[in-house]
N, CA, C and O of each residue as an XYZ file, in Angstrom:
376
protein
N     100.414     60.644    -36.484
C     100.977     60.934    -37.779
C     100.882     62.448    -37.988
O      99.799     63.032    -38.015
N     102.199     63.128    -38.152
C     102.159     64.645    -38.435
C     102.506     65.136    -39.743
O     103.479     64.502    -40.151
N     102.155     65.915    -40.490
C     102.214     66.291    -41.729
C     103.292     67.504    -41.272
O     103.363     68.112    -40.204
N     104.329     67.651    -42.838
C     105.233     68.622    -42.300
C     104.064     70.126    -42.786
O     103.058     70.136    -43.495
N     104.627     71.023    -42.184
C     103.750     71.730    -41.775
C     103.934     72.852    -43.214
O     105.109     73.168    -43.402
N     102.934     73.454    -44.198
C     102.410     74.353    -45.530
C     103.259     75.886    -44.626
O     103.379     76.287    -43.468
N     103.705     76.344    -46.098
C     104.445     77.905    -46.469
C     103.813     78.360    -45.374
O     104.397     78.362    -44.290
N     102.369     78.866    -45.526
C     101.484     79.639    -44.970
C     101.585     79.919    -43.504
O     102.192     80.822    -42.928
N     100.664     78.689    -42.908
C     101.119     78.454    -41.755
C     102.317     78.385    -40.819
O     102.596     79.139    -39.887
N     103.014     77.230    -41.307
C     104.327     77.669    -40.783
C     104.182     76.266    -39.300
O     105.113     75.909    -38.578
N     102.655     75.725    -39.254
C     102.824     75.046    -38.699
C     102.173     75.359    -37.450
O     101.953     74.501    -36.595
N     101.860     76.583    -37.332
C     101.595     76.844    -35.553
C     100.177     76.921    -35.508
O      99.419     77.714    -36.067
N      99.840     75.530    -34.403
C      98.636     75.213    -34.157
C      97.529     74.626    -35.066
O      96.379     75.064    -35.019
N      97.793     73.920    -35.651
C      97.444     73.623    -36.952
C      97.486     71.788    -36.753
O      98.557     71.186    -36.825
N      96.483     71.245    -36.562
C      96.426     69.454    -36.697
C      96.737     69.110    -38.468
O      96.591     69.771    -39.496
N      97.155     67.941    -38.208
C      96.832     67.369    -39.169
C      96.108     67.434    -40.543
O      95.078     66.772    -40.414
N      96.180     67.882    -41.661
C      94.875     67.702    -42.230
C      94.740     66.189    -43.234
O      94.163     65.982    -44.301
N      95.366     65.507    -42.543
C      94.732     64.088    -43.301
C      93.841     63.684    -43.773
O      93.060     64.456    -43.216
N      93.133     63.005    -44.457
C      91.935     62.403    -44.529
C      91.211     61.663    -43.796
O      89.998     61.484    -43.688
N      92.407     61.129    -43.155
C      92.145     59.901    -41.784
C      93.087     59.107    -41.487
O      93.998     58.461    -42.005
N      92.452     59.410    -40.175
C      93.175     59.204    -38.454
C      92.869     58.224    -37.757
O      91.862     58.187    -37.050
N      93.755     57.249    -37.878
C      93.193     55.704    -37.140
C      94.383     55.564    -36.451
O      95.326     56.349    -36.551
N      94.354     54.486    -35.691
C      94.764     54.248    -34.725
C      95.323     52.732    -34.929
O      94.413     51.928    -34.726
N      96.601     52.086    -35.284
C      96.655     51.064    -35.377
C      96.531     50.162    -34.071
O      96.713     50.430    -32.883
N      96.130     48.922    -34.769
C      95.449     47.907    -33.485
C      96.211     46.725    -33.683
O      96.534     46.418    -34.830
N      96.581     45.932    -32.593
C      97.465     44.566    -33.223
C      96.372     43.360    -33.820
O      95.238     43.027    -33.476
N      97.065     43.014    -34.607
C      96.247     42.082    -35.826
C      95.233     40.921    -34.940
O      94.058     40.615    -35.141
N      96.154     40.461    -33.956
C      95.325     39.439    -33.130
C      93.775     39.971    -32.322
O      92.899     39.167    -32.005
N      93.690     41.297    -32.114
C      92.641     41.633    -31.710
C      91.543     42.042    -32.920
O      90.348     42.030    -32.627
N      91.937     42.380    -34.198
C      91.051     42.505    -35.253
C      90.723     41.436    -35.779
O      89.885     41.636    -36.658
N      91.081     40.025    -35.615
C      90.926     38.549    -35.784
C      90.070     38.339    -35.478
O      89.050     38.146    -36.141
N      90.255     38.307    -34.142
C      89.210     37.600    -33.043
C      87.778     38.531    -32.678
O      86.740     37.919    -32.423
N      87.803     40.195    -32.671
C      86.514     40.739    -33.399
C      85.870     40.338    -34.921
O      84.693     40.021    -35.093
N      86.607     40.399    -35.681
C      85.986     39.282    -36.620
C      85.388     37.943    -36.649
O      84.227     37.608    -36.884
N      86.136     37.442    -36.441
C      85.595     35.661    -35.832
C      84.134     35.784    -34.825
O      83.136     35.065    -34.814
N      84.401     36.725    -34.197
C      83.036     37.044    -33.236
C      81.630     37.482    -33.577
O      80.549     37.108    -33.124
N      82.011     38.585    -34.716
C      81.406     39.172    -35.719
C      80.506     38.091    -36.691
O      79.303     38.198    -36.928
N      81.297     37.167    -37.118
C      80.835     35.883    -38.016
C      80.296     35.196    -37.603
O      79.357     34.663    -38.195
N      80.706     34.859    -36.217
C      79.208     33.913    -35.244
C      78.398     34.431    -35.510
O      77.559     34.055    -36.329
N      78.396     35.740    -34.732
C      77.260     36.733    -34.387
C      76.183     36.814    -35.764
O      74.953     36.873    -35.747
N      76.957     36.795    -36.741
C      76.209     37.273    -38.257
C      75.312     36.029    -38.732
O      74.143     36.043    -39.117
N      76.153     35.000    -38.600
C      75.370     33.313    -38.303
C      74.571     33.244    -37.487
O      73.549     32.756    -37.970
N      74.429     33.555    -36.105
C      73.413     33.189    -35.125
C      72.196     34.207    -35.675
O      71.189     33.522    -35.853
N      72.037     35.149    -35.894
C      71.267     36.007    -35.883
C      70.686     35.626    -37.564
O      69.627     36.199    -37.817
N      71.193     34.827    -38.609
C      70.701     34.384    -39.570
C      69.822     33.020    -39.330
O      68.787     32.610    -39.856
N      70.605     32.540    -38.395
C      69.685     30.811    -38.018
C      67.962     31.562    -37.743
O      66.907     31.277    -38.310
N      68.245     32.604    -36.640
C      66.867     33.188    -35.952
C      66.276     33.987    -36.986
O      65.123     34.099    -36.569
N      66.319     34.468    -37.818
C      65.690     34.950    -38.697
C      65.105     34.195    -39.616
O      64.019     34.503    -40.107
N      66.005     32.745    -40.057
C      65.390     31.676    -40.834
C      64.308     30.472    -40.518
O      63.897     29.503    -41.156
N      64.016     31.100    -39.024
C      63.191     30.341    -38.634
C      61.608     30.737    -38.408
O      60.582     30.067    -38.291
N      61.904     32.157    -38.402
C      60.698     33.231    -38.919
C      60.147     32.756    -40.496
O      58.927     32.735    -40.652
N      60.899     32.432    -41.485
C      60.497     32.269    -42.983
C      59.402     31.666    -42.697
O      59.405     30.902    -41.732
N      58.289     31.846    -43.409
C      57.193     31.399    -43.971
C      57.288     30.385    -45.438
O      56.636     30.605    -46.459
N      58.075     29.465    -45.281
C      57.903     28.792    -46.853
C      57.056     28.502    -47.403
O      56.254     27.803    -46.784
N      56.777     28.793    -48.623
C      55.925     28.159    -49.598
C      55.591     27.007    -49.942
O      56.520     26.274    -50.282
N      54.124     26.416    -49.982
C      53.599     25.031    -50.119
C      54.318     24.767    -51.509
O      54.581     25.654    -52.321
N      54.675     23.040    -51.709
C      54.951     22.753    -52.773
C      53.930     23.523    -53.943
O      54.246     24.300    -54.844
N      52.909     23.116    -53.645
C      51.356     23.733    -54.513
C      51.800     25.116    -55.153
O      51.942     25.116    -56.376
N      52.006     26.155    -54.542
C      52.227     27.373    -54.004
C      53.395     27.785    -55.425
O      53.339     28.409    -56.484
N      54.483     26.931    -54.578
C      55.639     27.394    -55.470
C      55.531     26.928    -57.102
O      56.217     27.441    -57.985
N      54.602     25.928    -57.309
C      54.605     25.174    -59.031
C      53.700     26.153    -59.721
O      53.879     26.363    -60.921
N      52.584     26.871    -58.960
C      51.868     27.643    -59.517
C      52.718     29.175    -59.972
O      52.858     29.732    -61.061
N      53.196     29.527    -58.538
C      54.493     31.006    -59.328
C      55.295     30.671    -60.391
O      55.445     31.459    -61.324
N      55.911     29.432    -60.360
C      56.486     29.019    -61.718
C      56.116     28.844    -62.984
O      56.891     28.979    -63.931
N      54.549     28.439    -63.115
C      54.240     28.398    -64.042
C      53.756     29.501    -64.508
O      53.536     29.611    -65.715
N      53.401     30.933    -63.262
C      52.758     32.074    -63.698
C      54.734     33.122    -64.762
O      54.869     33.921    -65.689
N      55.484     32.549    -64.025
C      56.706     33.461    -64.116
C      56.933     33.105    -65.529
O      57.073     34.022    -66.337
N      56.996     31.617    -66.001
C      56.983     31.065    -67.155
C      56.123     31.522    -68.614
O      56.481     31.862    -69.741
N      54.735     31.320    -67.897
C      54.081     32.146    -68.909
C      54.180     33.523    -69.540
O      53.690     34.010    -70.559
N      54.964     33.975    -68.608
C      55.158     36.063    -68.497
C      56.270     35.849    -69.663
O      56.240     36.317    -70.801
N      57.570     34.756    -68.891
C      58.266     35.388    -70.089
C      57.845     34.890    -71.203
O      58.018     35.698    -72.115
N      57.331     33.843    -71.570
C      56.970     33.275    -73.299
C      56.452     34.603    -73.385
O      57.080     35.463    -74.003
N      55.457     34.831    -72.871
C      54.748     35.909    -73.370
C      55.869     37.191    -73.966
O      56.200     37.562    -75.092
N      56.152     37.525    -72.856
C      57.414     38.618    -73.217
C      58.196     38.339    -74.176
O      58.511     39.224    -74.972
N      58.745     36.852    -74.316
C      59.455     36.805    -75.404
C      58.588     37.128    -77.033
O      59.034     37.691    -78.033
N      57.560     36.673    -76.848
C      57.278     36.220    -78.174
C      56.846     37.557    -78.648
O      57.011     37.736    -79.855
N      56.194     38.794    -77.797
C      56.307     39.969    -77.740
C      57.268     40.698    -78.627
O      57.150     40.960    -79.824
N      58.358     41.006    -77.701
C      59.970     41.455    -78.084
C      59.902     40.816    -79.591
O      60.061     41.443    -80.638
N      59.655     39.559    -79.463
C      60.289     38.894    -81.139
C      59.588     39.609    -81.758
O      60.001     40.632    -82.304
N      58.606     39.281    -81.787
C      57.795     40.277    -83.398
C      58.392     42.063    -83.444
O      58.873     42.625    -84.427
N      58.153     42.700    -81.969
C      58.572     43.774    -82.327
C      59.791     44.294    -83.127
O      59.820     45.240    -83.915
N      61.130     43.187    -82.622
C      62.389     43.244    -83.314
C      62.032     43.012    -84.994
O      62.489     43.566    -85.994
N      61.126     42.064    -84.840
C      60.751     41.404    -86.516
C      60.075     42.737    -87.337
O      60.716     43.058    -88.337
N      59.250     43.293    -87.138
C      58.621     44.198    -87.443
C      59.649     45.492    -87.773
O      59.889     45.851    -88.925
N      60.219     46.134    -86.572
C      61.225     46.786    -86.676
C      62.268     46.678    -87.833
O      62.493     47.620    -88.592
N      62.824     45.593    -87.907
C      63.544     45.083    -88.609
C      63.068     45.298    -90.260
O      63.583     45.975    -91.150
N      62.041     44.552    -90.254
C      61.853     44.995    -91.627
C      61.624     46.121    -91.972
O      61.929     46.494    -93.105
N      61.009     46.964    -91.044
C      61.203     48.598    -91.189
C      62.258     48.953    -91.674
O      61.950     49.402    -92.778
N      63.537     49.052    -91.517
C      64.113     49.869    -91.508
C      65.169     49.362    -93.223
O      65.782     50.107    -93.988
N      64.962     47.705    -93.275
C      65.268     47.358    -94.545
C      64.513     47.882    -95.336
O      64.879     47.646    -96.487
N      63.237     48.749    -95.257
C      62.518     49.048    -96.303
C      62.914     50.404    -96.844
O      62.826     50.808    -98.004
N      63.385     51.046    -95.727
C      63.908     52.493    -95.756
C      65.588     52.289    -95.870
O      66.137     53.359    -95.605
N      66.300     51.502    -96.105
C      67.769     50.781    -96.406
C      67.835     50.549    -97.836
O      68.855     50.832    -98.465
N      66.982     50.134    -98.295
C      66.967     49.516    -99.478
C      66.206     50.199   -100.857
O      66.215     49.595   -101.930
């Protein structure tokens, strides 16, 4: 791909200044590197999932109930502060 060639120059010796320079490829070969690609991305996920260490039932009911408690906590937190806030500013509103 050649660009017509700027005032200045005039053209002599001067590439391209495109952004980018590819090379078209026929569609059937970018297919089938794909398709290959997607095994490949699958096989190498099976072997990695077999490394996981899962968590005992035990294990996982206890993080849940710790994650659970955080947010009540957090929530009930946030609430008053909004509550508090809130009436602040009706006091200075009103």
């Amino acid at each position: 791909m050649v660009r017509a060639p700027v005032s200045k120059t005039g053209g002599w010796g001067f590439e391209s200044l495109l952004a980018c320079h590819f090379e078209v490829k026929p569609q059937v070969w970018v297919e089938n590197k794909m398709f290959e690609k997607i095994q490949e991305f699958f096989r190498e996920v099976k072997i990695e999932l077999k490394k996981v260490t899962w968590p005992s039932r035990k294990e996982t009911i206890a993080s849940t109930v710790v994650v659970l408690i955080t947010v009540l906590i957090s929530a009930v937190f946030l609430g008053l502060i909004d509550y508090i806030l809130s009436k602040i500013i009706k006091v200075f509103l009103t």
